[in-house]
C-alpha positions in Angstrom: -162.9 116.5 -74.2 -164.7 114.1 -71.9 -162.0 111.5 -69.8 -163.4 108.8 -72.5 -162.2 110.6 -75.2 -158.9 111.6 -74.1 -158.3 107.8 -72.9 -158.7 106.5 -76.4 -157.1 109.3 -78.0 -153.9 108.0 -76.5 -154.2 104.4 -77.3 -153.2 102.3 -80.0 -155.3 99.7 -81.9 -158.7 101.0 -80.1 -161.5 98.2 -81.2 -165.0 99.0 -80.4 -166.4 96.0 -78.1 -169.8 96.1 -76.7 -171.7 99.3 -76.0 -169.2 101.6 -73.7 -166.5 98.9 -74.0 -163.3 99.3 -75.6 -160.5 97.2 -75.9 -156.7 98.7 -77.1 -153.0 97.5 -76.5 -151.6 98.3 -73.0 -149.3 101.5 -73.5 -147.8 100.2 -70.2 -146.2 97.0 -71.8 -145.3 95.5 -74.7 -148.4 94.4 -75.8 -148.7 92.7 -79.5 -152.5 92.4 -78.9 -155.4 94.3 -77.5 -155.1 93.2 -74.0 -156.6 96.6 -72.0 -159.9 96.7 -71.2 -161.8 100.2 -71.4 -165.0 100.9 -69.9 -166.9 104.1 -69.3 -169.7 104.1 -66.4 -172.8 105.9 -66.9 -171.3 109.0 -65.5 -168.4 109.6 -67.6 -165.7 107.6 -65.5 -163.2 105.8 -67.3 -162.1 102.4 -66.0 -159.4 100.5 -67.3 -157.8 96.8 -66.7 -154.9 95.1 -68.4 -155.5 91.5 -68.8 -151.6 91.2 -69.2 -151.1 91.8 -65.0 -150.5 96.2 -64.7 -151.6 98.4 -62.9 -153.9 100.5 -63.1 -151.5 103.8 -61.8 -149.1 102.3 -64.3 -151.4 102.3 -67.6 -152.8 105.9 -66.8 -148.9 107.6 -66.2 -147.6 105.3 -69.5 -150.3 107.8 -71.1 -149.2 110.7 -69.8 -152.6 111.0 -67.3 -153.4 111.3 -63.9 -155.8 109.2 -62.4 -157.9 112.3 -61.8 -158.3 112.3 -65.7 -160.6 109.4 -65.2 -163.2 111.2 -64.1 -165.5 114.0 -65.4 -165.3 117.5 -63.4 -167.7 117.6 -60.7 -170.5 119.6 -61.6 -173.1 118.3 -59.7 -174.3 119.2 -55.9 -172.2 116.8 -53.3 -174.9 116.0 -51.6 -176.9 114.6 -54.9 -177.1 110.7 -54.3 -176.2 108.7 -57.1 -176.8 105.0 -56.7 -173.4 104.0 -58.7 -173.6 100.7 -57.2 -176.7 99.9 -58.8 -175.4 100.5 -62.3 -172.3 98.6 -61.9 -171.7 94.9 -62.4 -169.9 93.8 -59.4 -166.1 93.8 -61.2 -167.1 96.9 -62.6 -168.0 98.5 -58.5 -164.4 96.3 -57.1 -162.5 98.1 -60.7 -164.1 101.4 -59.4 -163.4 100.6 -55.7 -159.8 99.4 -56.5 -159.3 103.1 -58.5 -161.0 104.9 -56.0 -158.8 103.3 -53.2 -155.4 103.9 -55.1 -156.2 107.7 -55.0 -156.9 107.5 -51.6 -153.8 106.0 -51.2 -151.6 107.6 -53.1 -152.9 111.5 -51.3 -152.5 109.7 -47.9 -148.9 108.9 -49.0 -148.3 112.5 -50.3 -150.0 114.0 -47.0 -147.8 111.8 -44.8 -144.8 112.8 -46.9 -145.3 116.9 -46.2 -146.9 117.3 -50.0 -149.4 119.6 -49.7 -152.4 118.5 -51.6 -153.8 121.0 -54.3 -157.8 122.5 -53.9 -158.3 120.2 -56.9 -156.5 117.3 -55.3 -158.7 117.6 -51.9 -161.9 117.9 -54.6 -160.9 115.0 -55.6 -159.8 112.7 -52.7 -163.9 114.2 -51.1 -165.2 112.4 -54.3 -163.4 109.2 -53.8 -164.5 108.8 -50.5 -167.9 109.5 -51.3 -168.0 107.2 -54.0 -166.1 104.6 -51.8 -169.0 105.4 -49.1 -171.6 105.2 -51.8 -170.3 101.8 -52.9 -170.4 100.6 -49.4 -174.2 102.2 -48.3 -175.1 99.7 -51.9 -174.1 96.7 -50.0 -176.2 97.2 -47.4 -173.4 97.6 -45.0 -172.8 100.3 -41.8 -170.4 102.5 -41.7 -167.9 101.7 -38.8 
């Protein structure tokens, strides 16, 4: 089951928008209408935004997913460039950025707290920050 798949398989009132675009009613919130957003990038990710104000962390655990279940396994080499910047709108690289940042965060947090992190959760937290360094190298900008 791709991440795609098992986003929408937990959502109710899933509408069909423009062409890997979805729109559904926020499992985080009691939400009479379709106010989450769904997208899926060109490589599998699944991002998500809730025009009624939660978060991200919140609408992916109100489903019973991680944030890691955004994202496709890794199959590819690491040192394979992808030019993700290229084939994102700008909200869609500051969505991905926003994601990408929250995991950072949130395995910092764990790490700081004594939790060891998993082989999958380091695999994953290595992506992040490549994708977060990728964004970056699409700007134009140097690394500090």
């Amino acid at each position: 089951m791709t991440p795609l798949e098992n986003v929408l398989d937990r959502l109710e009132k899933v509408r069909r928008g423009r062409p890997g675009q979805w729109s559904a009613r926020c499992p985080a919130h009691d939400d009479k209408g379709p106010s989450l957003s769904v997208r899926e990038t060109p490589d599998g990710a699944v991002l998500l935004h809730c025009f009624g104000g939660c978060e991200t962390a919140d609408v992916v655990a109100a489903m019973g997913l991680q944030m890691t279940d955004l994202f496709p396994p890794r199959d590819i080499p690491a040192n394979a460039p992808k030019k993700i910047a290229n084939l994102l709108t700008a909200s869609q690289a500051l969505e991905l950025l926003a994601s990408e940042s929250l995991f950072v965060a949130v395995a910092l947090t764990n790490y700081l707290r004594g939790i060891t992190l998993t082989p999958a959760d380091t695999e994953r937290l290595r992506l992040a920050a490549g994708r977060i360094g990728l964004l970056n190298d699409q700007t134009g900008r140097t690394h500090a």
